[in-house]
C-alpha positions in Angstrom: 66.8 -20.5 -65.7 65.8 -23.4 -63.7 69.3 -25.5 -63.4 69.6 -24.2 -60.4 69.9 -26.9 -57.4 67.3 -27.4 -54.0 68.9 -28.2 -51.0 70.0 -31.8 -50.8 68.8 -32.4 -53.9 70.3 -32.5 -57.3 69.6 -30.0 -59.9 66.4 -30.1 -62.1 66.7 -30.2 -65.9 64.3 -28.0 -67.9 62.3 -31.3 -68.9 61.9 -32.8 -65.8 60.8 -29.8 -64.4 57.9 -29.4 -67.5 57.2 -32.9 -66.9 56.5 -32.2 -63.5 54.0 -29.5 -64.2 52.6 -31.9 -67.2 51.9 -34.9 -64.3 50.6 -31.9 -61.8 48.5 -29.4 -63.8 47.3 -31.5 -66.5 47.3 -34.9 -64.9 49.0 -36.8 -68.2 52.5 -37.4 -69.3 53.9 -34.7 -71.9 53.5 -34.5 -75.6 56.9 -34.3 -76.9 56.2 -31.1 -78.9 55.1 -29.5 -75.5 57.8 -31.1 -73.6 60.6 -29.5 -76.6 58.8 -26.2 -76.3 58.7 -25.4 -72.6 62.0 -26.5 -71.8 63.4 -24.6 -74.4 61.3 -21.1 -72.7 63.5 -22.2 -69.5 66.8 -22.4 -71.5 65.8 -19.4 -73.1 65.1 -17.5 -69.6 61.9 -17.6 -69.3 60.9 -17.8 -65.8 59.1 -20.7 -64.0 56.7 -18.3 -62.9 55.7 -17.1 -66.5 56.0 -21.5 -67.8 53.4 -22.5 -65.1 51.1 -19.3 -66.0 51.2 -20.3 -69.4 49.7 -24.1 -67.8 47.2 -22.1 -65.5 45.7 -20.1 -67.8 45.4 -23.2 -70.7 41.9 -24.5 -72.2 43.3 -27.8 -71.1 43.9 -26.7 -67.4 40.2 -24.8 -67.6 38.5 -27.9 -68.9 39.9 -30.1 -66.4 39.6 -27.9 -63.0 36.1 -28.7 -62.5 37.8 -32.2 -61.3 40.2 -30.8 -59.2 38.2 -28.2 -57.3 34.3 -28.8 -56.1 33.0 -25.2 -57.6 29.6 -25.1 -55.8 30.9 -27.0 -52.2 27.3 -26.2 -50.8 24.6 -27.4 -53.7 23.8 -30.1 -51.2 23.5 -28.3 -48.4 20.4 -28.6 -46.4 17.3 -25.6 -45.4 18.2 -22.7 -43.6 16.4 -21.2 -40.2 16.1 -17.3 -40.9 13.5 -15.3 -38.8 11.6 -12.1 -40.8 9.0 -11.5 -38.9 8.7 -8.4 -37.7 7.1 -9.6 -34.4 6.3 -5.7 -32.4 8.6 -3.6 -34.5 11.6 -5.0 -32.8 13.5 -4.4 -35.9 14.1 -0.9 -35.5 16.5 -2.1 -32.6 18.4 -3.6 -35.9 18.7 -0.3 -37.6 19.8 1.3 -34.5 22.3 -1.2 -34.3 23.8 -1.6 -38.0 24.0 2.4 -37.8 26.2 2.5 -35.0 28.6 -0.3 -36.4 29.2 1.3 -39.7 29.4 4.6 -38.1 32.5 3.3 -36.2 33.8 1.9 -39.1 33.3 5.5 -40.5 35.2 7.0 -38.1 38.3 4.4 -37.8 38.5 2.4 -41.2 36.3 4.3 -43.5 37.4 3.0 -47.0 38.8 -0.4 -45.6 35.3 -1.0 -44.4 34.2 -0.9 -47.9 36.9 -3.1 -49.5 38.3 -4.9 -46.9 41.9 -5.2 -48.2 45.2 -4.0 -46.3 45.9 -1.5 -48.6 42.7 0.4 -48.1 43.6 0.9 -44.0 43.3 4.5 -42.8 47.0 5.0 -42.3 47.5 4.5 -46.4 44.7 7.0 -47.0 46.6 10.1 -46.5 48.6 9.3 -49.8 47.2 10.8 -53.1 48.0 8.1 -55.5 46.5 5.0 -52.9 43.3 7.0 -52.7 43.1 7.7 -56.6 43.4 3.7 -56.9 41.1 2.9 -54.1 38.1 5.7 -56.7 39.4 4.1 -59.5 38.7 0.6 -58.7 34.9 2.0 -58.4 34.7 1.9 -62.2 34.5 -1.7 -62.5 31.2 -1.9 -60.7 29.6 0.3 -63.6 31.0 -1.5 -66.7 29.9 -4.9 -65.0 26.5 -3.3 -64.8 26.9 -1.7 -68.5 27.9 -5.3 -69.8 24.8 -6.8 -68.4 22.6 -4.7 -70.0 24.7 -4.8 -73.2 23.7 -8.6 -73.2 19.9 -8.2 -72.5 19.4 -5.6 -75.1 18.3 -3.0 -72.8 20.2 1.0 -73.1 20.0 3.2 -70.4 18.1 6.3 -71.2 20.1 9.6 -70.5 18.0 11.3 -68.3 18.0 8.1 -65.9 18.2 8.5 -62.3 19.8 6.0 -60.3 19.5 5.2 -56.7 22.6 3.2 -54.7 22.5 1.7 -51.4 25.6 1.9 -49.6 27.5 4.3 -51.7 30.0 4.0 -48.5 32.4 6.7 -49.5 31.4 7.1 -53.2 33.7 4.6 -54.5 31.0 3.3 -57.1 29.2 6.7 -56.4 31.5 8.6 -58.4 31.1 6.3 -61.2 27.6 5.9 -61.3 27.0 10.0 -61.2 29.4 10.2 -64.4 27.3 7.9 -66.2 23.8 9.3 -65.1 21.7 12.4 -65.1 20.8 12.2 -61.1 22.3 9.7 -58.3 20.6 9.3 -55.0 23.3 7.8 -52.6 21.9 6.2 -49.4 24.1 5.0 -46.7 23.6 4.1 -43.1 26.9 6.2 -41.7 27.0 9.8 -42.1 30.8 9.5 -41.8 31.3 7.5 -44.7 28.5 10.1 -46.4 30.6 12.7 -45.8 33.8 11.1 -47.1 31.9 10.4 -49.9 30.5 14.0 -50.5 34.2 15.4 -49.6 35.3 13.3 -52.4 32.8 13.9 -54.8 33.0 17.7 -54.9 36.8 17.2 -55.2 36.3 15.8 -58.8 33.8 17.9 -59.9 30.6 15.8 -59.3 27.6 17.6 -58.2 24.8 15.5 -59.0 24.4 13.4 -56.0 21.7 13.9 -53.3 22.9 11.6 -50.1 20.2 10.4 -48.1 21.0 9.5 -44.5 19.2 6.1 -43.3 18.2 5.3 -39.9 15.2 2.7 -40.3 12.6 2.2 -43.1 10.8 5.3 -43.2 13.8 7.1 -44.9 13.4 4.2 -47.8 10.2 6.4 -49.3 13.8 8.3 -51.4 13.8 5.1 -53.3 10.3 6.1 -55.0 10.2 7.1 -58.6 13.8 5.7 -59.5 14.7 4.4 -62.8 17.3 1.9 -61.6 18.8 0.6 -58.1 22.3 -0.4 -57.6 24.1 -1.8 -54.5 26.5 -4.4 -54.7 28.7 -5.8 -51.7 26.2 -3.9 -48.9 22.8 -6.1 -48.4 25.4 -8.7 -46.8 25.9 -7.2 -43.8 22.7 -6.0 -43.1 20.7 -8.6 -41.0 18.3 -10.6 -43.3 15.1 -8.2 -41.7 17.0 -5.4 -42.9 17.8 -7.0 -46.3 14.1 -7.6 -47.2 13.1 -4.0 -45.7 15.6 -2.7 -48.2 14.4 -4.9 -50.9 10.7 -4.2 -50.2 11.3 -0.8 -50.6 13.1 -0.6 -53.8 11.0 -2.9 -55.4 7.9 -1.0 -54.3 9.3 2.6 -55.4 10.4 1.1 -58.9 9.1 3.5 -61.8 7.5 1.2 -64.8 10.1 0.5 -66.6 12.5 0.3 -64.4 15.5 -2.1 -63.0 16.8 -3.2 -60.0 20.9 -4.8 -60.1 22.0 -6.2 -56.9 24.1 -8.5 -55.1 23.5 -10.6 -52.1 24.2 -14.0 -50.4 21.6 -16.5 -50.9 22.9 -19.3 -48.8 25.7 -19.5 -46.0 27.5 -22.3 -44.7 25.6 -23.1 -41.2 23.9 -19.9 -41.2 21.4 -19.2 -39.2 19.4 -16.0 -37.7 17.6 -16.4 -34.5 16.6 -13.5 -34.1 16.9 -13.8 -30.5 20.1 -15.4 -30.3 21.8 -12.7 -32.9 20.0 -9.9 -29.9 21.9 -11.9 -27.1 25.3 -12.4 -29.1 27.1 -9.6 -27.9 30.1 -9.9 -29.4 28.8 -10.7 -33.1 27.6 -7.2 -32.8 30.8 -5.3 -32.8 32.3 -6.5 -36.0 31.3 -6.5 -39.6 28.8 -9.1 -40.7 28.1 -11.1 -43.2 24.3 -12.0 -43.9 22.4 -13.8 -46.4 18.9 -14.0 -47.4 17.0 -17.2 -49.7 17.1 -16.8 -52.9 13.2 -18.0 -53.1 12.1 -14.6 -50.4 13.8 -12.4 -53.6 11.5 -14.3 -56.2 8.8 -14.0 -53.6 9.0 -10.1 -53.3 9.3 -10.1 -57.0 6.4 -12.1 -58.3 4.5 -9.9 -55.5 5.8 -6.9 -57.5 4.6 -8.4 -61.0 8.5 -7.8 -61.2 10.3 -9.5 -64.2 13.5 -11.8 -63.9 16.1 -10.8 -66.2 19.3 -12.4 -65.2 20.9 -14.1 -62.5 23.8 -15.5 -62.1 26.6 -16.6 -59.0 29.4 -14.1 -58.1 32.4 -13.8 -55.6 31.2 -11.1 -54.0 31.8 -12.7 -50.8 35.1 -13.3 -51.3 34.8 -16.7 -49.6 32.4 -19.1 -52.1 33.2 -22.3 -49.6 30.9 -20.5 -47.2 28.3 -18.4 -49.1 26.6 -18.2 -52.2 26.1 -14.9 -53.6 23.9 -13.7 -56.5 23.7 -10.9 -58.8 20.1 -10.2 -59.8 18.8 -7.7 -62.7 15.2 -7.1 -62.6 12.4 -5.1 -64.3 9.2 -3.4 -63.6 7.1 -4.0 -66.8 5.7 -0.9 -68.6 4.4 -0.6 -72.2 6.6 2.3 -72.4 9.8 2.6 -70.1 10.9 6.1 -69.1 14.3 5.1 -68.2 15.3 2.1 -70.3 14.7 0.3 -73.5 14.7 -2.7 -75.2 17.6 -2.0 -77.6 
């Protein structure tokens, strides 16, 4: 109960304390039904947590944060300078170089490196249970994808084969080979490829092939697939690497075909030079974070004769102040598709 006292101050009645969160959260005084019935939850034991949940999670709060908070800081941000050009090949220097980050990573923060959260550090790994939650968290990636089909009529034929970039350590991996006849699993670190395989076996999966990359020629794996997947890995890939990535997969697409994918579009005062981002030595030990424009993606599409299904702003990023990150699901057009349907 809240008649408890602050230091200094005198105690706080149940209505002033409701009226407080009226004034905060909803900017307005309280109705008097509202005012009755929260103050009596706080008599009643409720806690304050569970009173200003009830406010947080209300249609009037939801309709009225769109005042509080600016949801899209950068929309009038201005052009971006981002070099592609592959002037003399000197992007296999970028490949070398993402490979031997993420094959550090592999080696001293495996699945932290793929979700960067505390709980996921090496030293927490050893426990069963942490590392059943850290697979189990994979399965969200596959019923996001399964609801965005749901909603644009297309089913997902059962002899499918599907294609992820970045499967990491087969988080979404193990997932995505429960759901599908065939995965191929690219990643850039054969450490985290063979934490991923290690895993794998362990629960009875078998149909994954893992395809080690280490520059563009090892993308020809992605030919003949009926559906790409990667989702929180093009954004730390230079942007060069990005579109060699993208290229690729839209180029090996069977007819009929889709590609679902995330990656930042925009970042606050981003920029890559790519001779400064060469000469920043530093910048080059750490994990990344990359973006490419949204209108390079339409680009690579309409040169495709791809088709735009859906796309739509995530929090992928974790940090929306500073990027903007998309979702995309595209398809190859075919009078008949092998691997999906209109439902």
């Amino acid at each position: 109960m809240i008649s408890g006292q602050l230091t200094g101050e005198p105690s706080f009645s149940p209505e002033r304390v409701v009226a407080s969160l009226y004034e905060v959260a909803l900017r307005r005084h309280p109705d008097r039904k509202g005012l009755k019935d929260h103050s009596q939850s706080l008599r009643n034991g409720a806690s304050l947590d569970d009173v200003m949940r009830s406010f947080l999670h209300s249609k009037e709060f939801a309709a009225k944060v769109y005042d509080y908070v600016d949801r899209f800081p950068l929309d009038a941000s201005g052009p971006l300078r981002i070099d592609l050009d592959d002037a003399g090949g000197r992007h296999a220097d970028l490949w070398r170089h993402v490979a031997e980050v993420w094959s550090e990573y592999g080696v001293s923060d495996p699945y932290w490196s793929v979700l960067t959260d505390e709980r996921w550090r090496a030293h927490n790994m050893v426990r069963a249970d942490v590392l059943e939650e850290f697979y189990k968290s994979g399965e969200n990636g596959l019923r996001r994808l399964e609801t965005w089909f749901e909603r644009n009529g297309l089913e997902i034929d059962l002899e499918t084969v599907c294609a992820e970039y970045g499967c990491g350590v087969g988080r979404c991996t193990l997932w995505l080979a429960r759901r599908f006849r065939r995965v191929v699993a690219f990643d850039i670190s054969q450490n985290h490829i063979d934490a991923a395989h290690k895993a794998l076996k362990e629960r009875g999966v078998t149909n994954v092939d893992f395809v080690l990359v280490r520059g563009p020629d090892d993308l020809k794996h992605l030919q003949g697939v009926d559906l790409f997947f990667s989702i929180i890995v093009l954004q730390h890939n230079p942007p060069p690497i990005i579109v060699d990535i993208l290229k690729a997969a839209f180029e090996g697409l069977k007819p009929g075909g889709i590609l679902y994918f995330q990656v930042p579009t925009y970042g606050a005062d981003y920029s890559f030079i790519e001779k400064e981002y060469r000469d920043d030595v530093q910048r080059r030990k750490t994990m990344e974070m990359h973006c490419v424009p949204q209108r390079v993606i339409f680009e690579l599409a309409a040169r495709n004769d791809l088709r735009l299904i859906e796309v739509q702003p995530d929090n992928m990023t974790g940090a929306p102040q500073i990027w903007v990150s998309n979702t995309f699901l595209i398809q190859k057009p075919a009078e008949a598709s092998a691997g999906f349907v209109a439902a």
